[in-house]
C-alpha positions in Angstrom: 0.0 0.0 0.0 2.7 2.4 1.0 4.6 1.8 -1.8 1.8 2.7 -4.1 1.6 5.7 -2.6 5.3 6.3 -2.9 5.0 5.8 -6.4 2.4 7.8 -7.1 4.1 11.0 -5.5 7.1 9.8 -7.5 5.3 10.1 -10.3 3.9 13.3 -9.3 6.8 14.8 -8.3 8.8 14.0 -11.7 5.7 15.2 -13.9 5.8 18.7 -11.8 9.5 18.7 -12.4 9.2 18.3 -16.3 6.3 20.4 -16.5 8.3 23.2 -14.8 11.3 22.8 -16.8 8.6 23.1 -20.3 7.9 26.3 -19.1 11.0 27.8 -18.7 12.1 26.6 -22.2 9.1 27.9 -24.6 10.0 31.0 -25.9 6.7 32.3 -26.9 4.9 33.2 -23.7 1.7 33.2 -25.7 1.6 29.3 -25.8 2.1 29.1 -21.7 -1.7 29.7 -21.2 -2.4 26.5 -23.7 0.2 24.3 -22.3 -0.8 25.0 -18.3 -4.5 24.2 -19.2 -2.9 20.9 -20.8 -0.7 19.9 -18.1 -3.0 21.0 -15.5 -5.9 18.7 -17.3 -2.9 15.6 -17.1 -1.9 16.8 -13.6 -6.1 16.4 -12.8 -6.1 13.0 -13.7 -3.0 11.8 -12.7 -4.5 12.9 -9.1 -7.4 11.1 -9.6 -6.1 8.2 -11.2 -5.5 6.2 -7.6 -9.3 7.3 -6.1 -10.5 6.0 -8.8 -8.6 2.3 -8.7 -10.0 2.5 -5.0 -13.9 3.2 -6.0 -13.0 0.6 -9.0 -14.0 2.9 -12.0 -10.3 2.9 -13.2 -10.5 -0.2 -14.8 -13.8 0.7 -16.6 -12.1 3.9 -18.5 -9.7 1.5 -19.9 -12.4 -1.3 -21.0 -14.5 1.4 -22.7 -12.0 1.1 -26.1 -12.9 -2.6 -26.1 -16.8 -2.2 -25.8 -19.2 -3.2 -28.6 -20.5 0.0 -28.7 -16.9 1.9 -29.1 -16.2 -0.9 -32.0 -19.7 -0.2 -33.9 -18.9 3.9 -33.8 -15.5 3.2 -35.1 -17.0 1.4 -37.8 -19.6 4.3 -38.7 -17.0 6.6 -38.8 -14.7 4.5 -41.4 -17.8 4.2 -43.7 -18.0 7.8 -43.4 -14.8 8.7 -44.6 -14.9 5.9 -47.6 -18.3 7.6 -48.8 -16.5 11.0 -48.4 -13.4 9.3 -50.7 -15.7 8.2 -53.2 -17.6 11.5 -53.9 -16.7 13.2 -57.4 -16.0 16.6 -56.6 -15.0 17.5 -59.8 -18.8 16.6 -61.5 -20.0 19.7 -59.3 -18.0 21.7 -61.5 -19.3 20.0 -64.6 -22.9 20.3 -63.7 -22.5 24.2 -62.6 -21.6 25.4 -66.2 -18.5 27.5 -65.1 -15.5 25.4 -66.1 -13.4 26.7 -68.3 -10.9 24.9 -70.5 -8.0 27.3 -69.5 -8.7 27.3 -65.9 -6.4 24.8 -63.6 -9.0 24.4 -61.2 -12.1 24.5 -62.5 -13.6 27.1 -61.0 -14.7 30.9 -62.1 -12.1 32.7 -63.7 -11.5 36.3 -61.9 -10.2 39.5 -64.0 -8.1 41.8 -62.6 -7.9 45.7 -64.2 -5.1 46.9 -61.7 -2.5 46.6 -58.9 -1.3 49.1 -56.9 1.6 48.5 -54.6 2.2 50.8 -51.5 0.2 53.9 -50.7 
């Protein structure tokens, strides 16, 4: 039991360390705000993590990927994308009326009179 314990602070104790030392190295401080709401979310369930062993949930989180229910929407969403694959863009074009045979892309072509650089 104790040496549970001791490993979890261990653990908790490095994490802090590393998460300190990522700080002091990015050189943007715009990204801090985005990377201490990601550590902080890590550091929330790395505290949790041992409560719920103890209430016996833990296990559950980690069975969820292997549920008939997690397979089934995984299986949906691969359909999805091989319907989106097999849809012909290009015959929108076609049926529009606005391809031209110079145009690269097949869409409108755009004319421009004049460009003015600087003021």
């Amino acid at each position: 039991m104790f040496d549970q314990v001791y490993l979890w602070v261990q653990n908790l104790a490095f994490y802090m360390v590393m998460v300190t030392a990522v700080m002091h190295v990015i050189p943007n401080p715009e990204y801090k705000r985005y990377i201490r709401f990601f550590t902080g979310m890590v550091l929330v369930v790395m505290l949790t993590a041992p409560l719920l062993k103890f209430l016996g949930i833990g296990d559950s989180w980690q069975n969820l990927y292997h549920s008939r229910e997690y397979q089934e929407q995984v299986k949906k969403m691969e359909e999805a994308i091989r319907s989106f694959e097999e849809v012909d863009i290009g015959g929108y074009y076609r049926e529009s009326g606005t391809e031209d045979s110079a145009d690269t892309e097949g869409g409108d072509v755009i004319g421009v009179e004049e460009i003015r650089v600087g003021r």
